[in-house]
C-alpha positions, 0 to 999 in steps of 0.5 A: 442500520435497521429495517427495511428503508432507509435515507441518506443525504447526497449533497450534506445537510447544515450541522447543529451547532454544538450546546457548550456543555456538550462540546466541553464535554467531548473535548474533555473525552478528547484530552488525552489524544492530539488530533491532527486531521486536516481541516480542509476535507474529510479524510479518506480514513483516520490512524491512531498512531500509539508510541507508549513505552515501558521499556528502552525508548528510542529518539527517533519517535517524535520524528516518526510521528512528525512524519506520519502526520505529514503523510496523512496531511500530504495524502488526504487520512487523518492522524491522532496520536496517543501515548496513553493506554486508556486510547484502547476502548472499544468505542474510541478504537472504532473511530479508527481504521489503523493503529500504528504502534510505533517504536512501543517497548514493554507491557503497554496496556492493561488486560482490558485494554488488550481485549478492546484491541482484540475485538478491535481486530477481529472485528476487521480493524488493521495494525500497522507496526513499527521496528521495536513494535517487535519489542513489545508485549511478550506476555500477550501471545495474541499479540505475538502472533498479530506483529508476526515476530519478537524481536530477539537481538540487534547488532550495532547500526550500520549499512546493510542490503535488503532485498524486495520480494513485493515488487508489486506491493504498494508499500514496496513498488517504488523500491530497487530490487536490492536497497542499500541502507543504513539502520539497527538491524532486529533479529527475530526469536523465529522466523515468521515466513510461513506465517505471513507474506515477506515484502522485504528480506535482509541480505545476512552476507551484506552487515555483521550480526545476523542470527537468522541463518540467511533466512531474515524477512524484516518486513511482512503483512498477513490477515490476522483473526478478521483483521490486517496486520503490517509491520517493518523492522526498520526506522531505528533512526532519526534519519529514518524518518526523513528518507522518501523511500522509507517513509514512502513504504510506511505510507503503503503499510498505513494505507494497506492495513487502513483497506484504502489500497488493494494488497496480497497482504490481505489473502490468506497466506498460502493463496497467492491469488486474488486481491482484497479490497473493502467496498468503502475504500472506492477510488471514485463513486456516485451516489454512494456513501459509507455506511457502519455495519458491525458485521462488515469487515472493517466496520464499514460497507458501501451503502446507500446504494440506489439504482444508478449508482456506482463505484470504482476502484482504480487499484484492481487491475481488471485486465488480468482478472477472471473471478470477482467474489462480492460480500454483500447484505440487504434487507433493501429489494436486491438487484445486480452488479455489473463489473467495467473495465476503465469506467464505470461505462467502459465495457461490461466484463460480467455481471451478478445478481445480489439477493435480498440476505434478509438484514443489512447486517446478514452478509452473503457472498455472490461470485461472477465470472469476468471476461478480460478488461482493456484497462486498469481499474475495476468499476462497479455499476449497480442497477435494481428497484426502488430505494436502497437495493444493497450493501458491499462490504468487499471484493475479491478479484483472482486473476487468471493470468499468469502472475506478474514476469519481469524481463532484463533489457541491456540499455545499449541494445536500443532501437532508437536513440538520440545522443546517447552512445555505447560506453565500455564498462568492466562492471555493466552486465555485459561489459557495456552501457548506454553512455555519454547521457546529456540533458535531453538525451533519450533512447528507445525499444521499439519492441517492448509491450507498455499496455501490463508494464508495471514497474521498472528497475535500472541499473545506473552509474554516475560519476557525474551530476545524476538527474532524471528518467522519465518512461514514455510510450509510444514515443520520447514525447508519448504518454507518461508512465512514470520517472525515477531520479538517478543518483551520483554514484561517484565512479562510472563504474560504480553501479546502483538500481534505482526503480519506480511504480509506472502506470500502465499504458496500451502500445508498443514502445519504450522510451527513456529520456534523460534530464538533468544538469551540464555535461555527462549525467549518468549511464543505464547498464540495464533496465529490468521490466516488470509486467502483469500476466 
């Protein structure tokens, strides 16, 4: 957009019908993708998912599409797939936020249709790629460097441990520490670490057949030439596909390259501090709309912005914050920014006034510095003159805490309980669990801070039914943070960790309760809690 006014529309306006030599004309342009969007609502943002092979072609790719399709119908983005190189235009690409490259193998596209990709990127596109995504285009060096790594060589598939190092990454937050799998496990020609931020590892002591010298990230993200790059070496197999806690981790790659989530994959590598996230990806607004800016990163802003409006971000943790970084554009009249914890009226932590840049594509960044927020969630209200005042393309929030700590609770060291018991164990950390766990048993830790709690690891048994730990605060019937599922392990003394994401809530006191079937359920040897600094 241009000039000094501009319009919008709040509520819609009635569409034209299409003339029917116009439609036929679009869907003819259409033919070569499959479009999978939901009708229902406009998507948050729209994927194309690329599965184009030049060389070995795994079985598993129809599934790993199907997949992807049911995540973007289950979380409200669109899916377009393609096998068809002829996709990489710089008109179609921009339709997109994401490209999946999913199991492609070999030379994919031709020198144009790279150099539409490479402008795609740069201009703030993401790239999310997938196991042999690795195996693809050895003789595109830029392409090398955006998947991270080539692969090299793989062993025979088989059951190996791969250790979390993201804990707090949304593609990541919901795994164990150590998360036992099966899968065709990538050696890579050079270990990409001092490239790229590492989110999972793979233990080498753990399978036969790695070549990386106990040194094997196989999942990773980086900002890349402008742009956002994922890629995980895992989903070989069918089965892959229809594991929650893969294709859960897949969605956080999606969302996270898409700008949709707020990540550390999107810092500079070396710069552990501080999180981006694209003013257009809100989690809530008023009055605000999307607007497409070729300058922007990504594409796309937050504009339309009149006085009075406002945006919200529930994926910053204003809490821990002491910086915010704004990058803003306006050929409009300028105005301020304030910055609330919890809602758009919660308390004001620190305010900025953003200047007139002169043109909606002339960016700027304006700094505030913030107090610390009660609550989860960074809101920003927008205040000025008449007509549109500004744009935000994104926002950097540095935290000035110290970064997320984890501590390890022994289960049996509970200050309340109801049902439960100590049980002897020669394998628990300790030598002992909380045992005899029936439906509706629980346990309590008085002590324990929930209002930074972020995430919880427990180490279980089962040689019973498994079932269900739901976290409270406060009391076993206090607010939810969040629940994990508990399986059969087959022996009491075979050990696993199970884990979950948890909302954070303000008080003191941690609770467990336990659901499940009849008779003996499971025993929690300890429980590792992770907190924001």
């Amino acid at each position: 957009m241009s000039g000094p006014t501009r319009s919008r529309r709040r509520h819609g306006t009635r569409r034209r019908r299409l003339l029917p030599t116009l439609a036929a004309a679009l869907l003819g342009l259409l033919a070569p993708f499959t479009l999978t969007c939901s009708a229902d609502a406009a998507p948050a943002f729209t994927v194309l998912v690329f599965s184009k092979t030049a060389g070995f072609r795994h079985d598993s790719i129809p599934a790993g599409i199907a997949a992807i399709q049911k995540l973007g119908q289950d979380n409200g983005f669109g899916v377009d797939t393609t096998e068809d190189g002829a996709a990489f235009t710089t008109a179609n690409l921009a339709r997109y936020q994401a490209v999946v490259w999913l199991s492609t193998t070999g030379d994919v596209l031709d020198t144009a249709q790279q150099s539409a990709f490479e402008s795609y990127v740069r201009a703030g596109g993401g790239y999310a790629g997938v196991h042999a995504a690795a195996d693809t285009e050895y003789d595109w060096p830029w392409y090398g460097s955006l998947v991270g790594a080539y692969f090299a060589s793989h062993p025979a598939v088989q059951q190996a441990a791969v250790t979390v190092e993201g804990p707090a990454d949304p593609a990541t937050a919901h795994l164990p520490a150590r998360w036992i799998r099966t899968d065709e496990w990538y050696n890579y020609r050079a270990n990409p670490r001092s490239r790229v931020h590492v989110l999972t590892s793979l233990d080498e002591s753990s399978y036969s057949g790695g070549t990386m010298g106990g040194d094997h990230p196989n999942t990773w993200c980086h900002p890349y030439d402008g742009g956002r790059a994922w890629y995980t070496g895992m989903g070989h197999t069918q089965e892959n596909w229809s594991d929650p806690a893969f294709t859960r981790l897949v969605l956080g790659g999606i969302r996270t390259v898409a700008g949709a989530v707020a990540s550390a994959c999107n810092n500079p590598i070396g710069t552990p501090g501080g999180t981006t996230v694209q003013g257009e990806a809100w989690s809530s607004q008023s009055g605000v709309m999307a607007a497409a800016h070729a300058a922007a990163h990504g594409g796309a802003t937050a504009g339309y912005i009149d006085n009075g409006d406002w945006s919200g971000y529930a994926a910053l943790d204003a809490r821990t914050a002491s910086t915010v970084t704004v990058r803003v554009a306006s050929a409009g009249s300028g105005g301020t920014i304030g910055f609330h914890s919890g809602s758009a009226a919660g308390p004001l932590l620190g305010s900025v006034t953003v200047p007139v840049t002169g043109g909606w594509e002339t960016f700027t960044d304006v700094s505030a510095s913030l107090a610390a927020g009660d609550a989860p969630g960074l809101y920003l209200t927008y205040s000025g003159g008449q007509g549109a005042l500004f744009d935000v393309d994104d926002l950097t929030l540095t935290p000035g805490s110290a970064p997320p700590a984890t501590t390890t609770v022994q289960a049996e060291s509970w200050t309340a309980q109801s049902g439960v018991q100590a049980a002897d164990h020669a394998g628990a950390h300790g030598g002992r669990t909380a045992g005899w766990i029936d439906n509706g048993d629980w346990i309590g830790f008085a002590g324990e801070d929930t209002s930074r709690l972020t995430r919880i690891s427990l180490r279980t048994a089962s040689a019973g039914s498994g079932g269900t730990t739901a976290v409270h605060s406060g009391s076993p019937t206090g607010p939810l943070l969040g629940t994990v599922t508990v399986p059969a392990t087959g022996s009491w003394d075979t050990f696993t960790d199970v884990a979950t994401a948890l909302t954070p809530h303000a008080g003191t006191g941690l609770y467990l309760v336990f659901t499940g079937g009849s008779g003996s359920l499971f025993d929690v040897d300890d429980l590792t809690l992770t907190r924001t600094g």
